[in-house]
C-alpha positions in Angstrom: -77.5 -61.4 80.1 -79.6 -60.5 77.3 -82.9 -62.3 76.2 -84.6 -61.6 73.1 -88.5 -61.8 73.3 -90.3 -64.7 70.6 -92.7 -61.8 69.1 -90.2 -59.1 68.6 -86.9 -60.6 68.3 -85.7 -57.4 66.4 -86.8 -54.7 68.0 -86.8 -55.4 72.2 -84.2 -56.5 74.6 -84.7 -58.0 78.4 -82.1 -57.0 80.3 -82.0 -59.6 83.2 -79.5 -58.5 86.7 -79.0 -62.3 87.9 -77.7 -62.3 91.6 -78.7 -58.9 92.5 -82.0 -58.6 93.7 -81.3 -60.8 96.9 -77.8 -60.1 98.1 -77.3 -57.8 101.0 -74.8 -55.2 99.7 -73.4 -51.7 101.7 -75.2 -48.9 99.9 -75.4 -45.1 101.4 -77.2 -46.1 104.5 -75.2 -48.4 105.8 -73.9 -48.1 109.4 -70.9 -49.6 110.7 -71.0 -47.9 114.1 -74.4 -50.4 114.9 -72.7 -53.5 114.5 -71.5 -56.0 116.9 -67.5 -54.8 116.3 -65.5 -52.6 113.7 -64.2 -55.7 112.6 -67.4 -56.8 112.0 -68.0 -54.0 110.1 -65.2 -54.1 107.9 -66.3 -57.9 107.0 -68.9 -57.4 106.1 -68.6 -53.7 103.4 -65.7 -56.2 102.1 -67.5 -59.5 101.3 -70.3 -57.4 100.1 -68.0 -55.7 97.7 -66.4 -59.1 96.8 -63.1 -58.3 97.6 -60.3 -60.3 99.2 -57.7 -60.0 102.6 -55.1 -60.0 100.6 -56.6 -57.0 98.2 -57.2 -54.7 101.4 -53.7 -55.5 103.0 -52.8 -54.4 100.1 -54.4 -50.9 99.6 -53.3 -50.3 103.0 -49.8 -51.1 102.4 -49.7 -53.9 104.8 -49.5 -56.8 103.2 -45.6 -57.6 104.4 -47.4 -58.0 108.1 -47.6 -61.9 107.6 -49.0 -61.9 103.9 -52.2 -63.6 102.5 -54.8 -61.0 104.0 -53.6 -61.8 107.7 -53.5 -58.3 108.8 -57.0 -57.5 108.0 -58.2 -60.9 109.3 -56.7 -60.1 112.5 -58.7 -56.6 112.3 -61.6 -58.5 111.6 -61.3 -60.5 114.2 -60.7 -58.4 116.6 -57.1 -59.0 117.8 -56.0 -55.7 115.9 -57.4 -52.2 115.3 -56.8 -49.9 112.4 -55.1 -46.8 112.6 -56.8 -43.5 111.5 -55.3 -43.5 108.3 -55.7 -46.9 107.7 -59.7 -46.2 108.4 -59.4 -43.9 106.1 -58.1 -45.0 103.2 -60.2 -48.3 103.5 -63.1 -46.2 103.7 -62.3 -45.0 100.3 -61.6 -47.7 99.0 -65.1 -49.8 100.6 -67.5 -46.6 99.7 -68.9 -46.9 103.0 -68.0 -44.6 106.6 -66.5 -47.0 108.9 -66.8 -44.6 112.0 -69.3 -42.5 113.1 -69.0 -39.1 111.7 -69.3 -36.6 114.1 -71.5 -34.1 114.4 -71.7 -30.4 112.9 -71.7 -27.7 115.6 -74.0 -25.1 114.5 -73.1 -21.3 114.9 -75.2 -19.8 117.6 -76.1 -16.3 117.6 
């Protein structure tokens, strides 16, 4: 949304970012492995980035399991989990690590 100020209407723009400021969103320090469940987890990175059941059965090739998102409301609530792969990919896809990463063993001299 652009709004053009009364004393300069040539010269400056406002650039205005409705629904932003407020929303809770994944960014780079989000942790799955501190909520309540993985499913939890995955829920939540895919409301915040707006995306549909059916969209993530999809990337994961499992949309035939029942159709309309089923499989990954299953995995959400917690009657399925995800295979490796499937993690994975989804964690591509979502931007966000969905399992701890584990740790770097350090050389010792």
């Amino acid at each position: 949304m652009v709004l053009y100020p009364l004393h300069y209407p040539e010269t400056r723009k406002l650039y205005l970012r409705i629904g932003s400021g407020l929303q809770v969103r994944t960014n780079k320090g989000f942790k799955a492995w501190k909520m309540e469940s993985p499913g939890k987890a995955l829920e939540f990175a895919r409301m915040s980035r707006r995306f549909y059941p059916t969209t993530m059965s999809a990337v994961i090739h499992r949309a035939q399991f029942g159709g309309r998102g089923k499989y990954i409301n299953m995995v959400e609530g917690g009657e399925l989990r995800l295979l490796d792969q499937e993690r994975k990919i989804l964690e591509r896809y979502l931007g966000v690590p969905l399992k701890r990463p584990k740790p770097v063993e350090r050389r010792r001299i």
